[in-house]
PQR file of N, CA, C, O and H, with PARSE charges and radii, in Angstrom:
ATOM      1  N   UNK A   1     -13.840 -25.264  -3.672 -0.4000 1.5000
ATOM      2  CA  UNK A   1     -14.188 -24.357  -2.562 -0.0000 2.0000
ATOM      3  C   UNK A   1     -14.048 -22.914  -3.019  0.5500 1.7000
ATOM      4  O   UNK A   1     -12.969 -22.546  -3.484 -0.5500 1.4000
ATOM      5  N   UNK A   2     -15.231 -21.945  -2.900 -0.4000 1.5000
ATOM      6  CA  UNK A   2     -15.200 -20.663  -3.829 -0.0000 2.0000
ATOM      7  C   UNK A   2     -15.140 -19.737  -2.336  0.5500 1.7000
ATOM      8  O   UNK A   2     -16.060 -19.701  -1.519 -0.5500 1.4000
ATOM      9  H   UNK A   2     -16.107 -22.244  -2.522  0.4000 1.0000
ATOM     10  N   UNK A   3     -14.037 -19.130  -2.230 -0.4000 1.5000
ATOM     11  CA  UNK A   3     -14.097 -18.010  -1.402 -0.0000 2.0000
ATOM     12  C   UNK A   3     -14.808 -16.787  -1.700  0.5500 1.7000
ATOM     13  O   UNK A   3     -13.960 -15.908  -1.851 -0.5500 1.4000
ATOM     14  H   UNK A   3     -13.289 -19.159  -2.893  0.4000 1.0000
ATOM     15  N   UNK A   4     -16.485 -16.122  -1.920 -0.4000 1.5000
ATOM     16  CA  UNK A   4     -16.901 -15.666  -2.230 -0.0000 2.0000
ATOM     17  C   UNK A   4     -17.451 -15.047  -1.144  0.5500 1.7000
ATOM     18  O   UNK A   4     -18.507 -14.433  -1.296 -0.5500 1.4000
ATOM     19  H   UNK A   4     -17.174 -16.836  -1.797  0.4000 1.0000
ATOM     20  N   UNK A   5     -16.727 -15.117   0.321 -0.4000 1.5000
ATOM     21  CA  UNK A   5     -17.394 -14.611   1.049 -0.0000 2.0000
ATOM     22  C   UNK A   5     -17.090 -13.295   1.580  0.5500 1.7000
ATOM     23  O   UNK A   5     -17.793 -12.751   2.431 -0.5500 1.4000
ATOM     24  H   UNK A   5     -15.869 -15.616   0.444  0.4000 1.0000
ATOM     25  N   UNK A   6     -16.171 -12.846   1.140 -0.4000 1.5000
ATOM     26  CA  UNK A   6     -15.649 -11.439   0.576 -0.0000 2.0000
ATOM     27  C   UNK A   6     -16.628 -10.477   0.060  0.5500 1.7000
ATOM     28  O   UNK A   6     -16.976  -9.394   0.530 -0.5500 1.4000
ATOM     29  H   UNK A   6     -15.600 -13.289   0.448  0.4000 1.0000
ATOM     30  N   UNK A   7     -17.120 -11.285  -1.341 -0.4000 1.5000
ATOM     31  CA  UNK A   7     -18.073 -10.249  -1.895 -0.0000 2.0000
ATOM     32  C   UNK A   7     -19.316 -10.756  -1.460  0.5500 1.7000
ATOM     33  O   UNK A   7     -20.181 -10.065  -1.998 -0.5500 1.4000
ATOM     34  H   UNK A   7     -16.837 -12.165  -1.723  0.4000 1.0000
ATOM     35  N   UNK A   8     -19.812 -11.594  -0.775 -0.4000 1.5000
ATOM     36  CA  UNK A   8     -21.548 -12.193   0.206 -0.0000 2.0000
ATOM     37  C   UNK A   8     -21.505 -10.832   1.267  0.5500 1.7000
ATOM     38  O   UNK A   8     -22.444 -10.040   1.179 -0.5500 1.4000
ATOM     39  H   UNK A   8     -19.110 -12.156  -0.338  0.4000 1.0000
ATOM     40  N   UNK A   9     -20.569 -10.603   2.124 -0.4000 1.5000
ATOM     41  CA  UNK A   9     -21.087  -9.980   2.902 -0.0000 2.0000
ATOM     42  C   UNK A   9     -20.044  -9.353   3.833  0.5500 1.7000
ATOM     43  O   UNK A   9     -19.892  -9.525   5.042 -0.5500 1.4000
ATOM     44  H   UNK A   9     -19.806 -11.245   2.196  0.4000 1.0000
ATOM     45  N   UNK A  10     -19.335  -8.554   2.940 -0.4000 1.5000
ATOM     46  CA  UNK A  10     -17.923  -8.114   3.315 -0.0000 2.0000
ATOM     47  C   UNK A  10     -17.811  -7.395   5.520  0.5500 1.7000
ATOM     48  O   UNK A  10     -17.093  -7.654   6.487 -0.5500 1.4000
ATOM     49  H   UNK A  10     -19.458  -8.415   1.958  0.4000 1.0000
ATOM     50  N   UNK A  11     -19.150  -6.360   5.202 -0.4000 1.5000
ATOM     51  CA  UNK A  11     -19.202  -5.697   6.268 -0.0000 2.0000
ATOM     52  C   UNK A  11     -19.463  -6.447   7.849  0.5500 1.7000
ATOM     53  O   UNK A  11     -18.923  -6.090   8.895 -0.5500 1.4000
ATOM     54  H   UNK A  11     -19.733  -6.149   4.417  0.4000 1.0000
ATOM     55  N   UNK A  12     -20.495  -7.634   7.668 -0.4000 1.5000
ATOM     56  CA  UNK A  12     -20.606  -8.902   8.559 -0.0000 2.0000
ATOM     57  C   UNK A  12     -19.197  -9.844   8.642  0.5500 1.7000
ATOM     58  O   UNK A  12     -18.737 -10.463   9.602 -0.5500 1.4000
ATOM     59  H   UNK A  12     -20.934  -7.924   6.818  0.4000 1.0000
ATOM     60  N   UNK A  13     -18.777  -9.729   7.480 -0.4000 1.5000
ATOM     61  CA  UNK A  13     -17.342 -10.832   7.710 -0.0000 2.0000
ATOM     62  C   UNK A  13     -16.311 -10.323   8.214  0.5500 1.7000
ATOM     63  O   UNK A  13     -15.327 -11.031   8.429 -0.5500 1.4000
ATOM     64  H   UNK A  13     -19.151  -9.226   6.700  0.4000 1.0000
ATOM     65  N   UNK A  14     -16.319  -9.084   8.488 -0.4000 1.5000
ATOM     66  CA  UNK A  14     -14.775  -8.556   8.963 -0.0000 2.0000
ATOM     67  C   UNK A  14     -15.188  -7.543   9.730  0.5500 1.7000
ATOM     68  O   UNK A  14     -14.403  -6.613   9.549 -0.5500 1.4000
ATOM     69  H   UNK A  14     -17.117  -8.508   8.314  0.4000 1.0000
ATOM     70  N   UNK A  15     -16.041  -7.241  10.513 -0.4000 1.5000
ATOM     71  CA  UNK A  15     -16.504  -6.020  11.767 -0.0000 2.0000
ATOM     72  C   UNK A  15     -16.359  -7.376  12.678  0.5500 1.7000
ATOM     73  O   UNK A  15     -15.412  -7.320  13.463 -0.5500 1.4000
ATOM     74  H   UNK A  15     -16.680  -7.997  10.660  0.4000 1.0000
ATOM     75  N   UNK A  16     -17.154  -8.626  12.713 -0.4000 1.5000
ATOM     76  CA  UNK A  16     -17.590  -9.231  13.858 -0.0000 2.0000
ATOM     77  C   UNK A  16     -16.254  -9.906  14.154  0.5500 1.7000
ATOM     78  O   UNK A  16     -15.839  -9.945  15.313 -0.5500 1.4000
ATOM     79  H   UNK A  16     -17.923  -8.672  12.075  0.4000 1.0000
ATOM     80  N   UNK A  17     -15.393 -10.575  12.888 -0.4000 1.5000
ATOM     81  CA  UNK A  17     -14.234 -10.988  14.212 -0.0000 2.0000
ATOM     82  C   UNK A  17     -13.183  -9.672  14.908  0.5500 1.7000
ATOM     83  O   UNK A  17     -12.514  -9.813  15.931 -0.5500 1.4000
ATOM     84  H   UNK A  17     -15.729 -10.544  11.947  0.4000 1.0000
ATOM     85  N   UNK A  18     -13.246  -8.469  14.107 -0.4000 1.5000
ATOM     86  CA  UNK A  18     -12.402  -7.549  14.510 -0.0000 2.0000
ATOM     87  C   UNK A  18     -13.042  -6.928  15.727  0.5500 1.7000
ATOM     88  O   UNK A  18     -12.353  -6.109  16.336 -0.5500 1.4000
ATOM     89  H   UNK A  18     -13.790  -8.355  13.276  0.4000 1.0000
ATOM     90  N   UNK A  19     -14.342  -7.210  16.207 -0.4000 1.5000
ATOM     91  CA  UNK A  19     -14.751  -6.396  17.254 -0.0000 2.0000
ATOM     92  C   UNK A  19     -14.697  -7.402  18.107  0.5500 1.7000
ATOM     93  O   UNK A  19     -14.737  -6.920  19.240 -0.5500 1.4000
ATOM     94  H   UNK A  19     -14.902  -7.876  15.713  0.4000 1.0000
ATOM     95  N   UNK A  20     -14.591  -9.162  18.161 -0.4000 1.5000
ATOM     96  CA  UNK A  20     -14.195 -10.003  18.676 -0.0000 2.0000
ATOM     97  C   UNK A  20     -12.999 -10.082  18.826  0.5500 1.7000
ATOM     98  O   UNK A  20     -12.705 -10.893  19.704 -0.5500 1.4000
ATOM     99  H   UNK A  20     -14.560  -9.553  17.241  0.4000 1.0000
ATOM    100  N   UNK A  21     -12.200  -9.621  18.378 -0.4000 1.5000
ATOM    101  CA  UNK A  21     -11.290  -9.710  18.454 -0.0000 2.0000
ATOM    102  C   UNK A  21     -10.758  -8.282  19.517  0.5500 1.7000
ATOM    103  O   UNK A  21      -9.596  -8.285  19.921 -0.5500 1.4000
ATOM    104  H   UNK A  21     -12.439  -8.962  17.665  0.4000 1.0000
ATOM    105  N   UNK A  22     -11.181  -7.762  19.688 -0.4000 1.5000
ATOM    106  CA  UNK A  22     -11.469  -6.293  20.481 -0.0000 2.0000
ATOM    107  C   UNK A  22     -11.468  -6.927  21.940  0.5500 1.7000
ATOM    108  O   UNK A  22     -10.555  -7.063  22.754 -0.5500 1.4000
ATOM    109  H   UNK A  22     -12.125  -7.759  19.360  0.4000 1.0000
ATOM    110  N   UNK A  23     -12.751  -7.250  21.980 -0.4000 1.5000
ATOM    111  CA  UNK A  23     -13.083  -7.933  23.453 -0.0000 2.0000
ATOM    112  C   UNK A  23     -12.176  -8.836  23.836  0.5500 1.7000
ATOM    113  O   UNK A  23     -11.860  -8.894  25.025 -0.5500 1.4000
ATOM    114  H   UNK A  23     -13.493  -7.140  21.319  0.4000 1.0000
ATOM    115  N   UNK A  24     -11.494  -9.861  22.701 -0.4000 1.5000
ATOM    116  CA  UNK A  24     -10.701 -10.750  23.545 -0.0000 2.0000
ATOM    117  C   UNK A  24      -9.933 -10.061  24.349  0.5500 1.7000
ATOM    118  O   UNK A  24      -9.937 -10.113  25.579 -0.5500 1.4000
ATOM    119  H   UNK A  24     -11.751  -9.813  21.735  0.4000 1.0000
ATOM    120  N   UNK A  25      -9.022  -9.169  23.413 -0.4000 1.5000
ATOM    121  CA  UNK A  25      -7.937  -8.241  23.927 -0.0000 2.0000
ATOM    122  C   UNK A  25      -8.507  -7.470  25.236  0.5500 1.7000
ATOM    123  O   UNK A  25      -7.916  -7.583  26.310 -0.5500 1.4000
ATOM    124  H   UNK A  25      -9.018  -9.127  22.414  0.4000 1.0000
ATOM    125  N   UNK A  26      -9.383  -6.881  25.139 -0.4000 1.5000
ATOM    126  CA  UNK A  26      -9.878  -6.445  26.351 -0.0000 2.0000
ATOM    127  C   UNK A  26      -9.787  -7.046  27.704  0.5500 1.7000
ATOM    128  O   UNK A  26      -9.096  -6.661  28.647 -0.5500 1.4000
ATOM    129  H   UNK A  26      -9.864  -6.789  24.267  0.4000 1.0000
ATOM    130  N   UNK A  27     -10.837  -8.349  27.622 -0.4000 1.5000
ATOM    131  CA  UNK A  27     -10.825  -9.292  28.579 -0.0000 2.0000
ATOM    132  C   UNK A  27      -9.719  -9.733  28.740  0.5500 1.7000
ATOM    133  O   UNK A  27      -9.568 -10.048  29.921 -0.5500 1.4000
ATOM    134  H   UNK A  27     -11.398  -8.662  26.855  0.4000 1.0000
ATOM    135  N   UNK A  28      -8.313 -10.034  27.764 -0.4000 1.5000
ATOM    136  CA  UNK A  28      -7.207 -10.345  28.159 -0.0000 2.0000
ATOM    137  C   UNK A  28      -6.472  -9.343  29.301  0.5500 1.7000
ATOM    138  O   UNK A  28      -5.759  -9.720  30.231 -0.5500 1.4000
ATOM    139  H   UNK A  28      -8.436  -9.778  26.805  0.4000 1.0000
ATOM    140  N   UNK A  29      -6.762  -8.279  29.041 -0.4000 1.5000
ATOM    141  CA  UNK A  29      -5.986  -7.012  29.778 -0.0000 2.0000
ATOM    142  C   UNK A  29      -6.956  -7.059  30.994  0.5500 1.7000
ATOM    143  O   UNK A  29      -6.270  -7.191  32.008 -0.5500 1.4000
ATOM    144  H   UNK A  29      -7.341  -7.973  28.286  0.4000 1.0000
ATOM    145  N   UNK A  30      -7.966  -7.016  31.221 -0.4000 1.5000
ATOM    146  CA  UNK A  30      -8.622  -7.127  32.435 -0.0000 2.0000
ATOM    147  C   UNK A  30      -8.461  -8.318  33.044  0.5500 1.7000
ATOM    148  O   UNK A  30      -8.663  -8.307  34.258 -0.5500 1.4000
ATOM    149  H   UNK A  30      -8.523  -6.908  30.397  0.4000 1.0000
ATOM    150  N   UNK A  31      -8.136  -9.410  32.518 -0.4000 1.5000
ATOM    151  CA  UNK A  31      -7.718 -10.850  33.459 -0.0000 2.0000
ATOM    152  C   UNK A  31      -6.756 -10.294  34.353  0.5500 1.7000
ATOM    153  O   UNK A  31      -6.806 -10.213  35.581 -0.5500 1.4000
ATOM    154  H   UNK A  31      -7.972  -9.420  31.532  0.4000 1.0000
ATOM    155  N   UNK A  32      -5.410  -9.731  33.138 -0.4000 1.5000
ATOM    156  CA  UNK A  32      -4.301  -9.741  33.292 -0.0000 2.0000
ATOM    157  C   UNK A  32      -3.618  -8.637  34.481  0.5500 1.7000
ATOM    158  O   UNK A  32      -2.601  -8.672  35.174 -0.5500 1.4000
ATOM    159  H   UNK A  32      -5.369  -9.797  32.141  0.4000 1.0000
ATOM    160  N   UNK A  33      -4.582  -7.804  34.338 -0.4000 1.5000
ATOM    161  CA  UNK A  33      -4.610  -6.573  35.963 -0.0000 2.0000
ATOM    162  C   UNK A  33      -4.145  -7.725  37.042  0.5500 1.7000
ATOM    163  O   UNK A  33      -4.510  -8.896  36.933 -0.5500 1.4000
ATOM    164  H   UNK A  33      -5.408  -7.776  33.775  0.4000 1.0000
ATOM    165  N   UNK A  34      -3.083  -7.128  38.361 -0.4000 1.5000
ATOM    166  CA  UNK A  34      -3.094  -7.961  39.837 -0.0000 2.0000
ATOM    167  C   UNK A  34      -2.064  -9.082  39.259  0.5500 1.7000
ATOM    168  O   UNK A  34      -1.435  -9.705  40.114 -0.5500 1.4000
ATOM    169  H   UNK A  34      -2.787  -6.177  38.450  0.4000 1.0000
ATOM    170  N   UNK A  35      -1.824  -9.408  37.858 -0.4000 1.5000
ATOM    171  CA  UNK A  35      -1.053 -10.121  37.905 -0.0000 2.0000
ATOM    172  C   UNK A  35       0.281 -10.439  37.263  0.5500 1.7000
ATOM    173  O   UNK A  35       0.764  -9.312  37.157 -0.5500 1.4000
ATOM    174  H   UNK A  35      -2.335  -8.902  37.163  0.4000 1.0000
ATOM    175  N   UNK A  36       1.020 -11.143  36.852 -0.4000 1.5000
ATOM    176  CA  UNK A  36       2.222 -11.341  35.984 -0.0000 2.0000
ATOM    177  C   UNK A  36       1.557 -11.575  34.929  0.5500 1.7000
ATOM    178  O   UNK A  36       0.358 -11.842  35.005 -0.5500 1.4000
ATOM    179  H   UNK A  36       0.627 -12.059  36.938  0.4000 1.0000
ATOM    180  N   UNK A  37       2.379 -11.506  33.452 -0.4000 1.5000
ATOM    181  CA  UNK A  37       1.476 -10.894  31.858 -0.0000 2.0000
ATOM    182  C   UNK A  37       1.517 -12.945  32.066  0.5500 1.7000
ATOM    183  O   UNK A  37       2.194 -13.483  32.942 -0.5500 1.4000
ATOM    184  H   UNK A  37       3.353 -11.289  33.391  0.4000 1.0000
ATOM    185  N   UNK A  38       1.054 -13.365  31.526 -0.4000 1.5000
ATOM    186  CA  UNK A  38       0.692 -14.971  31.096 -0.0000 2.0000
ATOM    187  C   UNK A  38       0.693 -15.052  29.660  0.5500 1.7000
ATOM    188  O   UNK A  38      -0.378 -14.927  29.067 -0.5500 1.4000
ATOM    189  H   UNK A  38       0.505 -12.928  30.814  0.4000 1.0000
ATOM    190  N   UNK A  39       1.883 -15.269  28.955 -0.4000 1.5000
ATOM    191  CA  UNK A  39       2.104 -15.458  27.521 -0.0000 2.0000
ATOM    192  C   UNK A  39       1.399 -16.759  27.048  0.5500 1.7000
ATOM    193  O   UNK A  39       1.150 -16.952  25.858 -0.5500 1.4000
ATOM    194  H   UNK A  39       2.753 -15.370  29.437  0.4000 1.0000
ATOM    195  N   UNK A  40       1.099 -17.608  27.993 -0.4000 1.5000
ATOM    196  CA  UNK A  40       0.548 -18.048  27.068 -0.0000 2.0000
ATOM    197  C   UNK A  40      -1.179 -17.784  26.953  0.5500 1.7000
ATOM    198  O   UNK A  40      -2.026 -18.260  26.197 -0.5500 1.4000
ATOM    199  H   UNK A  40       1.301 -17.451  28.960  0.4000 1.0000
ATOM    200  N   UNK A  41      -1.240 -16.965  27.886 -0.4000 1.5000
ATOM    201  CA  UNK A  41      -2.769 -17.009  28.133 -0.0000 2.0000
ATOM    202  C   UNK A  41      -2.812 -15.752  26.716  0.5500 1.7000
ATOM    203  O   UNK A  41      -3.717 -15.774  25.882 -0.5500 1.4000
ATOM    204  H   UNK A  41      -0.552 -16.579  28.500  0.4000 1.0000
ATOM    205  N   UNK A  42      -1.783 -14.835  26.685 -0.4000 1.5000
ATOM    206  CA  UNK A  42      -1.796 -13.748  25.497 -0.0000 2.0000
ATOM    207  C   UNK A  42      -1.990 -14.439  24.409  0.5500 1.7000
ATOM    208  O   UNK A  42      -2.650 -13.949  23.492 -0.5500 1.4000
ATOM    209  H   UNK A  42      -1.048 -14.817  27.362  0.4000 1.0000
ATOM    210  N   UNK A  43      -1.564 -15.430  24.339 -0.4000 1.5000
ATOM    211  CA  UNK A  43      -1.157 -16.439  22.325 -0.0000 2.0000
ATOM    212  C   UNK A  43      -2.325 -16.941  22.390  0.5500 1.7000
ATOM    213  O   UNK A  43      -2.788 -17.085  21.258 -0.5500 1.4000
ATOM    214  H   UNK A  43      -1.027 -15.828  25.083  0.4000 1.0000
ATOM    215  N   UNK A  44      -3.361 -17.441  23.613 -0.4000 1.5000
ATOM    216  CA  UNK A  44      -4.795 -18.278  23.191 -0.0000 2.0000
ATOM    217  C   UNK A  44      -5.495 -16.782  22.721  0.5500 1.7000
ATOM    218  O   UNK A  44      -6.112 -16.694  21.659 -0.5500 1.4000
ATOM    219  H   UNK A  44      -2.985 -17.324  24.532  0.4000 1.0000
ATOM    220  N   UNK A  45      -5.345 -15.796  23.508 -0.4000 1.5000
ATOM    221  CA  UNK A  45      -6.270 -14.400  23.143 -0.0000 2.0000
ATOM    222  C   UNK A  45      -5.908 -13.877  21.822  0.5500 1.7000
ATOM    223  O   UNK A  45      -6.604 -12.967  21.372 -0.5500 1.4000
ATOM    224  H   UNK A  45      -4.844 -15.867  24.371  0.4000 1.0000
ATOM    225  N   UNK A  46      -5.012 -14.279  21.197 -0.4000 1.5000
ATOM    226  CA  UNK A  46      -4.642 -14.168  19.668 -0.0000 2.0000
ATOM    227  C   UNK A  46      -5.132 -14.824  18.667  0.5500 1.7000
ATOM    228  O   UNK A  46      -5.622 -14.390  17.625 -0.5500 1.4000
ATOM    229  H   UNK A  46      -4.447 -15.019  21.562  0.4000 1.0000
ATOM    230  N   UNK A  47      -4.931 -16.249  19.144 -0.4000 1.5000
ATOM    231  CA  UNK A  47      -5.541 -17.064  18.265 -0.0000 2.0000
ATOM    232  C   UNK A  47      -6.886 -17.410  18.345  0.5500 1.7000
ATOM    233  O   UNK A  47      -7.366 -18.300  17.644 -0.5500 1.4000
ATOM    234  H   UNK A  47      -4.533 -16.601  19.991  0.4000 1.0000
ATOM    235  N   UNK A  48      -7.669 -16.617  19.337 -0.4000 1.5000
ATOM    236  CA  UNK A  48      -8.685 -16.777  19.017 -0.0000 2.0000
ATOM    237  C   UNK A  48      -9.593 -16.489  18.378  0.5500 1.7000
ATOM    238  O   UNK A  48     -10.702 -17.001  18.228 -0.5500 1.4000
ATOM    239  H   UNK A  48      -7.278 -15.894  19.906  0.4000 1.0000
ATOM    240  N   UNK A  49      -8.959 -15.347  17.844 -0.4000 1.5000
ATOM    241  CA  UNK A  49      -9.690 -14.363  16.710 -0.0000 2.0000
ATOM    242  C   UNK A  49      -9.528 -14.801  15.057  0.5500 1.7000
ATOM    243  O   UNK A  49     -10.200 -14.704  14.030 -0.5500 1.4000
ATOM    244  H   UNK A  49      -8.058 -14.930  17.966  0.4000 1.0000
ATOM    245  N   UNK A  50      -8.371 -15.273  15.422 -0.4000 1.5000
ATOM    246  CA  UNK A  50      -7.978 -15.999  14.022 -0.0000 2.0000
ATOM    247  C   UNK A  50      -8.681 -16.879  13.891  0.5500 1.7000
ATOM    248  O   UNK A  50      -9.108 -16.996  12.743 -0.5500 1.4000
ATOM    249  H   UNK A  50      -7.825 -15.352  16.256  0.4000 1.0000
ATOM    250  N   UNK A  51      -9.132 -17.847  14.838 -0.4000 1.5000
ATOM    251  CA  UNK A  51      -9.842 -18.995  14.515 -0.0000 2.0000
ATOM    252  C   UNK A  51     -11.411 -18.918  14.293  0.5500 1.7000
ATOM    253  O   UNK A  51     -12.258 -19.639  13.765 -0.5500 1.4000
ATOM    254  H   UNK A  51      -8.786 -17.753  15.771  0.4000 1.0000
ATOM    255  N   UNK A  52     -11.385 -17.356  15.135 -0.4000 1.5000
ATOM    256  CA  UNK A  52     -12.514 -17.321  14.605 -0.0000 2.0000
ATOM    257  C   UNK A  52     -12.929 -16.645  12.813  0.5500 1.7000
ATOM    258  O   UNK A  52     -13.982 -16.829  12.203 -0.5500 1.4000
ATOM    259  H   UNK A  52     -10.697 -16.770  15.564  0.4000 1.0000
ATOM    260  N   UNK A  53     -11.759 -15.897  12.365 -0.4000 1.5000
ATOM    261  CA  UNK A  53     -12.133 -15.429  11.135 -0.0000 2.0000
ATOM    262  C   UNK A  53     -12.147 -16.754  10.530  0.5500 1.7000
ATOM    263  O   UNK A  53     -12.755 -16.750   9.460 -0.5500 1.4000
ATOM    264  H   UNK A  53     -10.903 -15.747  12.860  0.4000 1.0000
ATOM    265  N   UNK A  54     -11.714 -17.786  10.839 -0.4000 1.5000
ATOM    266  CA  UNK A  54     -11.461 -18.630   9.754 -0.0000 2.0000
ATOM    267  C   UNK A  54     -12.496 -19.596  10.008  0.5500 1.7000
ATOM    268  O   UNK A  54     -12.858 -20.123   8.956 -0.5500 1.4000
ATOM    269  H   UNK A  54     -11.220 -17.789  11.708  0.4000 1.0000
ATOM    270  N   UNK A  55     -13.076 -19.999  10.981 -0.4000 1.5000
ATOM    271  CA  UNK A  55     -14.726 -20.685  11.635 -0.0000 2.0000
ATOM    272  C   UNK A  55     -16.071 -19.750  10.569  0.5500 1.7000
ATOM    273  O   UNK A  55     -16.993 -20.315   9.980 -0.5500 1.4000
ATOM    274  H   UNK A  55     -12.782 -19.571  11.835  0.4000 1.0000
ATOM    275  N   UNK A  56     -15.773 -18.060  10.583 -0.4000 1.5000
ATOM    276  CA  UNK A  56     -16.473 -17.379   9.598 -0.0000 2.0000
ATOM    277  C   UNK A  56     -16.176 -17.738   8.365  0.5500 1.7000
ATOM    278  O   UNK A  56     -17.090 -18.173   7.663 -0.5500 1.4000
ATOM    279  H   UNK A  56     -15.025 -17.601  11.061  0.4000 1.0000
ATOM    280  N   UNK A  57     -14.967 -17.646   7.886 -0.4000 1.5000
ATOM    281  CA  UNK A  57     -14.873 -17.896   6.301 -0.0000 2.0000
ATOM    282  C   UNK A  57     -15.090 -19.407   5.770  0.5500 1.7000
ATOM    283  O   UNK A  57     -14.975 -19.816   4.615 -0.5500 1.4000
ATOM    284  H   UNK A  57     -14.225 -17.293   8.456  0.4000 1.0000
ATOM    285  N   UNK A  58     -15.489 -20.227   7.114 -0.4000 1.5000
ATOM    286  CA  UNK A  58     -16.105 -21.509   6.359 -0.0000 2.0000
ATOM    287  C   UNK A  58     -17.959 -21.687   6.436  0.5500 1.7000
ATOM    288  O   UNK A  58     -18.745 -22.193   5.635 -0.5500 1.4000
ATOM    289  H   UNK A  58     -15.582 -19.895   8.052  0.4000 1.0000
ATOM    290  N   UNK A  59     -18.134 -21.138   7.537 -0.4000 1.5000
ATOM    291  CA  UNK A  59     -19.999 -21.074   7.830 -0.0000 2.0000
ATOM    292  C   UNK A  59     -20.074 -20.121   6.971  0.5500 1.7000
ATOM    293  O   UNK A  59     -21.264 -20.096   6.659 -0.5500 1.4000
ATOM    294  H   UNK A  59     -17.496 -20.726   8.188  0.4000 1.0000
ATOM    295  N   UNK A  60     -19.214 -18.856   6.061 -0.4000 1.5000
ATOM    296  CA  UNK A  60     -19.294 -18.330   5.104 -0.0000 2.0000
ATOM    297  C   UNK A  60     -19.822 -18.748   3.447  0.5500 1.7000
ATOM    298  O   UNK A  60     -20.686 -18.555   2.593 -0.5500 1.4000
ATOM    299  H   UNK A  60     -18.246 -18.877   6.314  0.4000 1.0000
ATOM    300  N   UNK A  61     -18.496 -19.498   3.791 -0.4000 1.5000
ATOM    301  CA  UNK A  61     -18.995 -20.577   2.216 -0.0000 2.0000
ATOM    302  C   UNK A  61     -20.015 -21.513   2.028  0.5500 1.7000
ATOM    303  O   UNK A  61     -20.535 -21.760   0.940 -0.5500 1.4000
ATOM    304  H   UNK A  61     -17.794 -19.654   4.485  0.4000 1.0000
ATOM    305  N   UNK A  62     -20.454 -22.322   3.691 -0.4000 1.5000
ATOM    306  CA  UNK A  62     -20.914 -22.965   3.351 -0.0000 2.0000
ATOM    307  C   UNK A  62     -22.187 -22.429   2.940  0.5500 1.7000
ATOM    308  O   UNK A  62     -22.998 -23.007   2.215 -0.5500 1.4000
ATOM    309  H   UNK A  62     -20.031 -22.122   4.575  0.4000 1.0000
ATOM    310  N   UNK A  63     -22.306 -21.301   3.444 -0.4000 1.5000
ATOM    311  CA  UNK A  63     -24.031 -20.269   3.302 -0.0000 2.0000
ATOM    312  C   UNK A  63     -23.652 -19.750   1.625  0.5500 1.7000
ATOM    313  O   UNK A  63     -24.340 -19.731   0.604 -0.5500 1.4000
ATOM    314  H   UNK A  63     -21.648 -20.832   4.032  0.4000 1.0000
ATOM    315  N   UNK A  64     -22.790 -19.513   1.796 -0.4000 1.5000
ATOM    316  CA  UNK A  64     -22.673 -19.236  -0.055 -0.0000 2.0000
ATOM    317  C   UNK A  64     -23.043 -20.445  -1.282  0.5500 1.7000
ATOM    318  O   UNK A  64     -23.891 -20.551  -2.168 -0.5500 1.4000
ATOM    319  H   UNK A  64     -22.231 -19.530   2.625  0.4000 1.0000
ATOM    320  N   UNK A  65     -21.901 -21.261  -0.784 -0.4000 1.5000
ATOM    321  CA  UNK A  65     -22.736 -22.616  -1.565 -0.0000 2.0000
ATOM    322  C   UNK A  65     -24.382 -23.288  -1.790  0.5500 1.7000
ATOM    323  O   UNK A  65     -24.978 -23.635  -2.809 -0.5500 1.4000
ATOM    324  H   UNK A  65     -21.212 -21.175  -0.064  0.4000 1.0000
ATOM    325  N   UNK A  66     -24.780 -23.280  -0.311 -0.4000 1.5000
ATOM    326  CA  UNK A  66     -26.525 -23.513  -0.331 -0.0000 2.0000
ATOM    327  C   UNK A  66     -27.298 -22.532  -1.596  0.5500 1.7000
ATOM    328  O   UNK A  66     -28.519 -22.574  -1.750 -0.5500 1.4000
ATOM    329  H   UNK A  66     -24.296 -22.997   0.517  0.4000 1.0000
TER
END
């Protein structure tokens, strides 16, 4: 497995989950208005960004490999 998706397409691989990762946070704070903070609803809005860099760094490779 060649992690080459670093140098494929650095500026696409790391703007889109960080600006996804933007909105989660956003939409987390706008849920979260009117009410008590929901930790766990904070830890899914965390990990969702992570899962998504890491959903990218595999549809990454696999477009690298083809």
């Amino acid at each position: 497995f060649d992690l080459g998706i670093i140098n494929y397409h650095p500026v696409i691989t790391w703007t889109v989950p960080v600006a996804f990762f933007f909105l989660v946070l956003l939409a987390g704070i706008v849920f979260n208005i009117g009410r008590k903070s929901n930790l766990i609803v904070f830890i899914l809005a965390m990990l969702l960004p992570v899962t998504t860099v890491f959903i990218f760094m595999l549809l990454g490779g696999k477009i690298d490999m083809c």
